[in-house]
C-alpha positions as CSV (number, residue, x, y, z in Angstrom):
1,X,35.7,-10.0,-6.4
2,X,33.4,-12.0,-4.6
3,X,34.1,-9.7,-1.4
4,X,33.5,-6.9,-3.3
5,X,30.1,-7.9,-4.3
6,X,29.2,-9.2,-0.6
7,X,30.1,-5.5,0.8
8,X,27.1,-4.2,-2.0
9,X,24.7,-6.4,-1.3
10,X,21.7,-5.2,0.6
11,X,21.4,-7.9,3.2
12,X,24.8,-7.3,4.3
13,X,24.4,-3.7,4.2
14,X,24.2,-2.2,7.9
15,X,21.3,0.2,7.7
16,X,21.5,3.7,9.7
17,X,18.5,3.1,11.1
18,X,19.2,0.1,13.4
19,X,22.7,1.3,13.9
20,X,21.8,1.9,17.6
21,X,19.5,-1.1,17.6
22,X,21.3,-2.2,21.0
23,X,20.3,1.1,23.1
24,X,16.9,0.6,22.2
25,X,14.1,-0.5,24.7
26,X,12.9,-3.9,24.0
27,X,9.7,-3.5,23.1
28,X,10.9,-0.8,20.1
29,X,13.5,-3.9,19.0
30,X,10.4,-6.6,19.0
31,X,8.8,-3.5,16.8
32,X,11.2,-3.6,14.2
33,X,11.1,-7.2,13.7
34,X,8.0,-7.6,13.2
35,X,8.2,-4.2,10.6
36,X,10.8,-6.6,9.2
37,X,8.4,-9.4,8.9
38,X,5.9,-7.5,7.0
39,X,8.4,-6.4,4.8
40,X,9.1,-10.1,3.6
41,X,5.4,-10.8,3.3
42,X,5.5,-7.7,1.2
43,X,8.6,-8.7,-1.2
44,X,7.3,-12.2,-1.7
45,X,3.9,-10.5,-2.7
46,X,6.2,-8.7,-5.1
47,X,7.2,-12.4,-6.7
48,X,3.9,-13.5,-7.0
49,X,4.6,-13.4,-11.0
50,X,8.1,-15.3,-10.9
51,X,6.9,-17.6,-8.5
52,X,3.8,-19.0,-10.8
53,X,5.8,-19.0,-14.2
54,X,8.4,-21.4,-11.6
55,X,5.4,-23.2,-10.6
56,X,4.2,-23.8,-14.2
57,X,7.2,-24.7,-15.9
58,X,8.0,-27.0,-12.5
59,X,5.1,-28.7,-12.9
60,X,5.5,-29.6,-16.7
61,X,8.6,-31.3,-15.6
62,X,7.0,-33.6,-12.7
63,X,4.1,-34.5,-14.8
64,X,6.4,-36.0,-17.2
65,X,8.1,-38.0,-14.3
66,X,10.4,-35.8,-13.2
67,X,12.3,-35.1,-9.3
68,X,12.0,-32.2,-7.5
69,X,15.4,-31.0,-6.2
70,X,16.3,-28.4,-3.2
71,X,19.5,-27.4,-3.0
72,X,21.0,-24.5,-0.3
73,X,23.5,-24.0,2.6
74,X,23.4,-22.4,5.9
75,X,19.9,-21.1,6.8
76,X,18.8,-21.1,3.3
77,X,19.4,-24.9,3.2
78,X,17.6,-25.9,5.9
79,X,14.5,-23.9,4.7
80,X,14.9,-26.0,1.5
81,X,15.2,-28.9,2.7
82,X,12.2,-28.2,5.3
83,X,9.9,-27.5,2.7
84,X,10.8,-30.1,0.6
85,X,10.6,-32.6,3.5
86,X,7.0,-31.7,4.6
87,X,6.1,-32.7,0.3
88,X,5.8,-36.5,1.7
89,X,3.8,-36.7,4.6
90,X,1.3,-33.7,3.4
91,X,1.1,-34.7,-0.1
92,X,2.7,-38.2,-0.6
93,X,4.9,-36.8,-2.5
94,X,7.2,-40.3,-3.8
95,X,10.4,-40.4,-1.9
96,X,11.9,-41.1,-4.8
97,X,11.1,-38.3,-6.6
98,X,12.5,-35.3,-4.0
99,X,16.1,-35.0,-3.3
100,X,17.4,-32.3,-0.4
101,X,21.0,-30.9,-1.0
102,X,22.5,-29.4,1.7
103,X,25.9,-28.3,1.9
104,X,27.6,-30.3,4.7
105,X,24.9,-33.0,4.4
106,X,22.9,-34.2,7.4
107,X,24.7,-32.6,9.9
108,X,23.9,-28.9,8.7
109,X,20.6,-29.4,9.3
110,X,21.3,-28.9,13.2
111,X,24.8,-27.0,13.3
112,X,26.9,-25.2,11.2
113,X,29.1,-27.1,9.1
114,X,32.6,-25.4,8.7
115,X,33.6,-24.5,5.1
116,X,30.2,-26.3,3.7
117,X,29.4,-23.5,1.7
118,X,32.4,-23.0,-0.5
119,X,32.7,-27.1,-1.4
120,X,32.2,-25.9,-5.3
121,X,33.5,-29.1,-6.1
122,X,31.6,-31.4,-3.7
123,X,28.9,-29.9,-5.1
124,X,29.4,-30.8,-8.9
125,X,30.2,-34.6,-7.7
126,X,26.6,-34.4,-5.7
127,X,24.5,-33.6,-9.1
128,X,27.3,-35.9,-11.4
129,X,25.7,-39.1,-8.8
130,X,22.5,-37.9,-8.0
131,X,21.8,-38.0,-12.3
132,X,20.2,-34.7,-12.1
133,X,18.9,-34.2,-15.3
134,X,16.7,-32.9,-18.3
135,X,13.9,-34.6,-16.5
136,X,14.5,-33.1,-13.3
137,X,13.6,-29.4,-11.8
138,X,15.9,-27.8,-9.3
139,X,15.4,-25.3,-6.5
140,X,18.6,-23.1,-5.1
141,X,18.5,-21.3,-2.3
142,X,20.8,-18.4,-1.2
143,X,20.2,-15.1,0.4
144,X,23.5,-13.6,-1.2
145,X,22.7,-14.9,-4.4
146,X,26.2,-15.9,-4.7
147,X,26.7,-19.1,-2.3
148,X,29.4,-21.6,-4.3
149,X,28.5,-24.8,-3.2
150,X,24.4,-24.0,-4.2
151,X,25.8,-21.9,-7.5
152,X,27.4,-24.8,-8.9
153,X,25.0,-27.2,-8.1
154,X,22.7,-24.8,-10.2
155,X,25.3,-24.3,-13.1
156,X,26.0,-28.4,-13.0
157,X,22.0,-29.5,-12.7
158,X,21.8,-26.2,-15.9
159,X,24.0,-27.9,-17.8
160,X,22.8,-31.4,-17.8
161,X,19.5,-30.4,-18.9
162,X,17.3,-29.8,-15.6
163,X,15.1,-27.0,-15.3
164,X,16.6,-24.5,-12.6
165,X,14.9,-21.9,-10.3
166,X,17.0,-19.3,-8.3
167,X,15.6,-17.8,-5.2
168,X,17.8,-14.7,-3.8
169,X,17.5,-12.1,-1.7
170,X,19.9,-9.4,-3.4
171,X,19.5,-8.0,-6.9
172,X,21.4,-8.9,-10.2
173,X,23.7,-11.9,-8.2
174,X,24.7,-15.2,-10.0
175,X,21.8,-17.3,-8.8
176,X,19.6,-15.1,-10.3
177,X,20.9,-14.1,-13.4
178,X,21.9,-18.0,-14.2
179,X,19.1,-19.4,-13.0
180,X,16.2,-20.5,-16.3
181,X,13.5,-19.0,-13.3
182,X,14.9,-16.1,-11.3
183,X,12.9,-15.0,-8.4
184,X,14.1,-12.0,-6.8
185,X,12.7,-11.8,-2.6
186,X,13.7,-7.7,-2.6
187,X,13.9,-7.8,1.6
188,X,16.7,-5.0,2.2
189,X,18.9,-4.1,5.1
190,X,18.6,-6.4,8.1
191,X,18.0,-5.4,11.7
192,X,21.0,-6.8,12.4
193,X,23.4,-6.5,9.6
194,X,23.9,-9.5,7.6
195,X,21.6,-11.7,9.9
196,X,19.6,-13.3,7.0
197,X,17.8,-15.7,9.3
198,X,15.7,-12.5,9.6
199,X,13.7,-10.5,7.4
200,X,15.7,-13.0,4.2
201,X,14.6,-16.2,5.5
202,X,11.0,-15.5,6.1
203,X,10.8,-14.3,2.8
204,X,12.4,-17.3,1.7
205,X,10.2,-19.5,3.6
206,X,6.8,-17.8,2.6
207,X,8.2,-18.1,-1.3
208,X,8.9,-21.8,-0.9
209,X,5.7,-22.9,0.4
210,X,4.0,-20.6,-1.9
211,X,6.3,-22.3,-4.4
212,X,5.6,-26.2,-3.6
213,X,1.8,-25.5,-2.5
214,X,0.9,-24.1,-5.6
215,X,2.8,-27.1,-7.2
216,X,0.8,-29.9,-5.4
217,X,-2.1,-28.2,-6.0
218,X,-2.1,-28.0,-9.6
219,X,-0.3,-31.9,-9.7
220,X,-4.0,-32.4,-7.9
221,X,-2.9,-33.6,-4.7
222,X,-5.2,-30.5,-3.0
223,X,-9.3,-31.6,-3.7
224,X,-12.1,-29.3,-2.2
225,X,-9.2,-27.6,-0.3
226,X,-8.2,-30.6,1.4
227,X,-4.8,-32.5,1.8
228,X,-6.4,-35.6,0.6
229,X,-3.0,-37.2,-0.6
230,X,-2.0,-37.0,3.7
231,X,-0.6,-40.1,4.8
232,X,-2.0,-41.2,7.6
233,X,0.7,-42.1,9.9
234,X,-0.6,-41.2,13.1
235,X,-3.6,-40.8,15.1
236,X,-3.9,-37.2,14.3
237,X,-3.2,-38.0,10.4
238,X,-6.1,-40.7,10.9
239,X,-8.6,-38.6,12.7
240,X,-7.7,-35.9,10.2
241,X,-8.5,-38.6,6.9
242,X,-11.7,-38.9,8.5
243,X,-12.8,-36.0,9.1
244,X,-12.1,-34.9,5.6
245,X,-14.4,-38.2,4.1
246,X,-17.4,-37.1,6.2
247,X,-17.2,-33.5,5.2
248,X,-16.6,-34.8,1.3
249,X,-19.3,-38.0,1.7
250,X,-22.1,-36.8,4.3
251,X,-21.8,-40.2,5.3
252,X,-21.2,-41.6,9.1
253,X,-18.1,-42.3,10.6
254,X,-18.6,-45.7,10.8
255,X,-19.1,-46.0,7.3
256,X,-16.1,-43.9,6.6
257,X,-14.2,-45.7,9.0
258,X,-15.1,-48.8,6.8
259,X,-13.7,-47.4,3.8
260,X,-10.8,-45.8,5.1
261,X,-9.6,-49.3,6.1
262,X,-10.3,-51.2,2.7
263,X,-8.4,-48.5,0.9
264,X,-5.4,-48.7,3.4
265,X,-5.5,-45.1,4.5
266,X,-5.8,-43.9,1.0
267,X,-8.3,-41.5,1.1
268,X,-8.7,-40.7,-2.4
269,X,-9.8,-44.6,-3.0
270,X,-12.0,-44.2,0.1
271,X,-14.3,-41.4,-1.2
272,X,-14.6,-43.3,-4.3
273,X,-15.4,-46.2,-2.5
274,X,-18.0,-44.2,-0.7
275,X,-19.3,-43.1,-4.1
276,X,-20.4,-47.0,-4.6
277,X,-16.8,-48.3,-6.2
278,X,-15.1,-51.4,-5.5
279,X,-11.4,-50.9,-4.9
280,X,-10.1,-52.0,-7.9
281,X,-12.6,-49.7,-9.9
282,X,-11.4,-46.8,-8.2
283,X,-7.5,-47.3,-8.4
284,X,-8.2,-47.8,-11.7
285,X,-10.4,-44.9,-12.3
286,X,-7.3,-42.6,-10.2
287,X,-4.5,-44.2,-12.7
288,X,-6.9,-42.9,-15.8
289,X,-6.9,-39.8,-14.2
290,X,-3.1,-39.6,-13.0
291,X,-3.9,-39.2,-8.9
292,X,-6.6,-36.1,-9.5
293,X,-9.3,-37.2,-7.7
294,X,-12.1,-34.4,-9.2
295,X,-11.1,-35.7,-12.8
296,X,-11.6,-40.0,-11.6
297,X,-14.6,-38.3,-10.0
298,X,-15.9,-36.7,-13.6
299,X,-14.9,-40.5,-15.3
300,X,-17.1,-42.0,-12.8
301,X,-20.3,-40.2,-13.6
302,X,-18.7,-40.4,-17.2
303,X,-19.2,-44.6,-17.0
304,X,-23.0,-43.9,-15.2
305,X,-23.8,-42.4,-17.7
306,X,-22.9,-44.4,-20.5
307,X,-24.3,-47.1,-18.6
């Protein structure tokens, strides 16, 4: 059955029109891969719908304290768990609240891990002691649509009560059709038959970080259109934190220097800081406003006000 439905599906259909793709002169093969990468712009374009009600009802679920989960195998995995990875460092995004499921664990990340994929059960005993739950919100991955080890991570996280998102590649598969927020990346044939790393993964990349930007955004960790939940963790972080205080304080670098350092990199505290707050006023003045830095902004004039 499941053969059946892999010899249907468009990204493991060869096409007619690369079927002499090896003859061709190189610069006509670099020509249709680039076609092929406007073509995945174009079917995430298509998503933009699916992807925002995803976002939405994502978001909900974080807000109330929730994890973010990724879950995929093969190419589609690592994507995941690239995206979800870069959450921390560009939006201090909590550790604790972003797990990254890969089939085959670490070592898939850098080399395929035989039989990974099809480790159904594996996957069930991953959600079972991860606690993936009604608070939670899942993201599976899978070109086919039909991958076991990411379905039933998806049908196990479903049925304890998290919130699931499917993103696929091929119409009217399993991950879509089970999955509360289907989003369907419409890419076609492949160059190279069943090469999903291709025209697939773009589209699944572009989807994702549409996906988790649009999410950190609205959770306010994006102010001004600035990163300014970054942690700074190197020079170039640093430099980057201050540049983003002059630009939001007009004031000098010095000065910004100054209150980058009492607010321990935070530079959320520090442009409150720079507004005339003491520390603890402006931590507080962020908790009141959950982390969004406009809103402890809007409480500060709020309080000079009433003052």
């Amino acid at each position: 059955m499941r053969l059946q439905l892999i010899l249907t599906m468009d990204t493991e259909r060869p096409s007619p029109r690369y079927s002499t793709i090896d003859l061709w002169e190189p610069a006509d093969i670099l020509d249709a891969m680039v076609e092929g990468q406007f073509a995945a712009v174009a079917a995430t374009r298509e998503a933009r719908a699916e992807l925002e009600r995803a976002a939405l009802a994502i978001e909900a679920r974080l807000k109330a304290g929730g994890r973010l989960v990724y879950v995929g195998a093969g190419t589609s995995g690592r994507l995941a768990v690239q995206d979800g990875a870069e959450l921390m460092p560009t939006f201090n995004w909590p550790q604790e609240r972003l797990l990254l499921l890969i089939a085959g664990g670490g070592d898939a990340l850098v080399r395929s891990v035989e039989g990974a994929e099809d480790a159904v059960e594996q996957a069930t005993r991953i959600v079972r002691r991860k606690k993936i739950g009604e608070s939670d919100a899942l993201i599976a991955v899978a070109a086919s649509g039909t991958t076991p080890f990411t379905l039933a991570c998806l049908r196990e996280a479903k049925q304890r009560g998290a919130l699931t998102v499917g993103l696929a590649n091929n119409r009217g598969t399993p991950l879509l059709t089970e999955a509360e927020y289907p989003i369907l990346l419409d890419t076609g044939a492949e160059p190279i038959a069943g090469s999903t790393r291709m025209k697939a993964g773009t589209a699944q990349r572009i989807a994702l970080n549409m996906l988790s930007s649009l999410l950190m955004i609205r959770l306010g960790r994006v102010y001004a259109g600035l990163m300014v939940d970054v942690q700074a963790m190197n020079a170039k972080l640093m430099r980057r934190s201050e540049e983003m205080l002059l630009r939001l304080s007009a004031r000098s670098r010095e000065e910004v220097r100054s209150a980058l350092k009492e607010a321990n990199g935070n530079v959320k505290v520090a442009v409150l800081l720079l507004r005339g707050c003491d520390r603890d006023k402006a931590r507080n003045l962020l908790d009141q406003a959950h982390g969004e830095l406009r809103a402890a902004l809007q409480l500060m004039v709020q309080g000079s006000d009433a003052a």
